[in-house]
C-alpha positions in Angstrom: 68.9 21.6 -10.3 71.3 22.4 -7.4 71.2 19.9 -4.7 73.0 21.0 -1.2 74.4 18.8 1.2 75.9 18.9 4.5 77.4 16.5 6.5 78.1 16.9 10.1 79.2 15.7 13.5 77.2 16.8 16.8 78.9 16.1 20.1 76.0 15.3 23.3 77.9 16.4 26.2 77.7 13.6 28.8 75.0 11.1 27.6 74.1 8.6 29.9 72.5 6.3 27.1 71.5 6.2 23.7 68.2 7.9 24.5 69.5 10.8 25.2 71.3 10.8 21.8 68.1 9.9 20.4 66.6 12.8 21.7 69.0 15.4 20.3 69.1 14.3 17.1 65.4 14.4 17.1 65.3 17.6 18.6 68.0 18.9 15.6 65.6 17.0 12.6 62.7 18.5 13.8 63.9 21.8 14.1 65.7 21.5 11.2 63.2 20.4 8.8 60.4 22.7 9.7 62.8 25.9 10.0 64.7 25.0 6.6 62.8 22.6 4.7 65.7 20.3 4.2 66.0 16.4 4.5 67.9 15.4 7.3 69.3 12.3 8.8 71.2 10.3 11.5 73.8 8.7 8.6 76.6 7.3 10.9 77.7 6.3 14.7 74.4 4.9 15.3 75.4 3.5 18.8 77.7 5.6 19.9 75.5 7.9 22.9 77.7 10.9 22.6 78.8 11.7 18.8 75.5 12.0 16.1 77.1 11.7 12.8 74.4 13.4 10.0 73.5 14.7 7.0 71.2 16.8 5.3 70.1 17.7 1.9 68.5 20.9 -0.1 67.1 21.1 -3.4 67.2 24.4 -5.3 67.0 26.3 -8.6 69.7 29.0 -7.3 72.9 27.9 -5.7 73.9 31.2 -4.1 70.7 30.7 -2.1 71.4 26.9 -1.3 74.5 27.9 0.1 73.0 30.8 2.3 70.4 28.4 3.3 73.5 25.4 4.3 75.2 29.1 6.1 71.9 29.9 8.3 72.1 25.9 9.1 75.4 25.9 10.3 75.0 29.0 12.1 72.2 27.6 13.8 73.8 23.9 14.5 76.7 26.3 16.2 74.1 27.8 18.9 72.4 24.5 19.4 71.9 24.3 23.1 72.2 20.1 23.8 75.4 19.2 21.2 78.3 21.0 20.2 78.9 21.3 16.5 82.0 19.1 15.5 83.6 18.5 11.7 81.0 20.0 9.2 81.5 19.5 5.7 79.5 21.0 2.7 79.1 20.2 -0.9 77.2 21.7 -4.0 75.8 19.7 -6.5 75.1 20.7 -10.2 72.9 18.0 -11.4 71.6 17.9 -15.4 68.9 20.3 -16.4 68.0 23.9 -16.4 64.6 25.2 -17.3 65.3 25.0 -21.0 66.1 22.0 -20.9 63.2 19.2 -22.7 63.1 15.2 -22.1 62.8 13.3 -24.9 60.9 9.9 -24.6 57.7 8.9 -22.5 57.9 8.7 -18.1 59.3 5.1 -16.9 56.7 2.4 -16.3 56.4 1.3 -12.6 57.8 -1.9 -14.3 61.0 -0.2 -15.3 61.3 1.5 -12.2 61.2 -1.3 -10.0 63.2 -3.5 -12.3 65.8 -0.5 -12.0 65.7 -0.7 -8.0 66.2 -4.0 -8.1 69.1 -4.1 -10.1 70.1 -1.0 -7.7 69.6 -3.4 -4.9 72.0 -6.3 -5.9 74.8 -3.9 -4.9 73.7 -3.3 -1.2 75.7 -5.8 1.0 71.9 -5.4 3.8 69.7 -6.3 1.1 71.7 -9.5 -0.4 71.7 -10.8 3.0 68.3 -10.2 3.4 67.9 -12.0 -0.2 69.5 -15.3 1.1 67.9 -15.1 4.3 64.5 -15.3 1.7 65.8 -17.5 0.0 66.5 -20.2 3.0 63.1 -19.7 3.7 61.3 -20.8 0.6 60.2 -17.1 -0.6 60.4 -16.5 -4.2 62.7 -14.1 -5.5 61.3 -10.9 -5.9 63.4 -10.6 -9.7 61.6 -13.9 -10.6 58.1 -12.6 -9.5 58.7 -9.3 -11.8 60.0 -11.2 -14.7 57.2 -13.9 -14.8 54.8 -10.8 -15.6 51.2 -10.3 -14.9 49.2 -13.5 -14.7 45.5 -13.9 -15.7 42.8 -15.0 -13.4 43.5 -18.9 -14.0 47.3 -18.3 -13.0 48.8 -18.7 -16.7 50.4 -15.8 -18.2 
């Protein structure tokens, strides 16, 4: 699995408010995503109206062809009409895997999936504050309501 991604600054020439931003970066991950088949995002400088810092993602089988697909991008991100394409950085990932390549052991449960995210989660500064904010409010915690497990119709376990 060869996962492409490319990180870049486009500059709006004379925005006169965040809305216009908005609408160039959603002209760019539109255009983008339909012409490339990529995942793209706004990833930084989210209120500053004239500088769209993103980033965008391929997955492939070949990395020759990511990389021609990440050269047709840039290409294109050069000739856009509304920005003008500042620092651009690229990066090729190898992840584990090839077609010959068998997993051993059954799919994750939902359970372990979530419990995984969760545990994921703890690290994100958003989400802990999010947590306490719960938390002041009287909600249970959602790692207490996975570890009590499933409860039968009379609420016992």
């Amino acid at each position: 699995m060869i996962i492409a991604i490319l990180q870049f600054e486009m500059f709006i020439p004379d925005p006169e408010s965040l809305k216009d931003k908005r609408r160039v970066v959603r002209s760019v991950k539109d255009r983008l995503h339909r012409d490339f088949q990529c995942a793209v995002a706004e990833v930084a400088a989210l209120e500053n109206p004239s500088v769209a810092r993103m980033g965008l993602a391929i997955v492939s089988n070949d990395g020759k062809h990511a990389a021609q697909v990440l050269d047709r991008i840039t290409e294109r991100l050069r000739a856009w009409p509304d920005a003008h394409l500042g620092d651009c950085r690229r990066e090729i990932v190898h992840g584990h895997g090839s077609s010959d390549e068998v997993f051993d052991g059954p799919a994750p449960s939902e359970e372990d999936i979530a419990g995984e995210m969760l545990r994921r989660s703890l690290d994100d500064p958003e989400l802990a504050a999010l947590e306490r904010a719960a938390q002041r409010a009287g909600v249970p915690d959602a790692t207490d309501t996975l570890n009590a497990g499933p409860k039968t119709a009379g609420g016992r376990p």
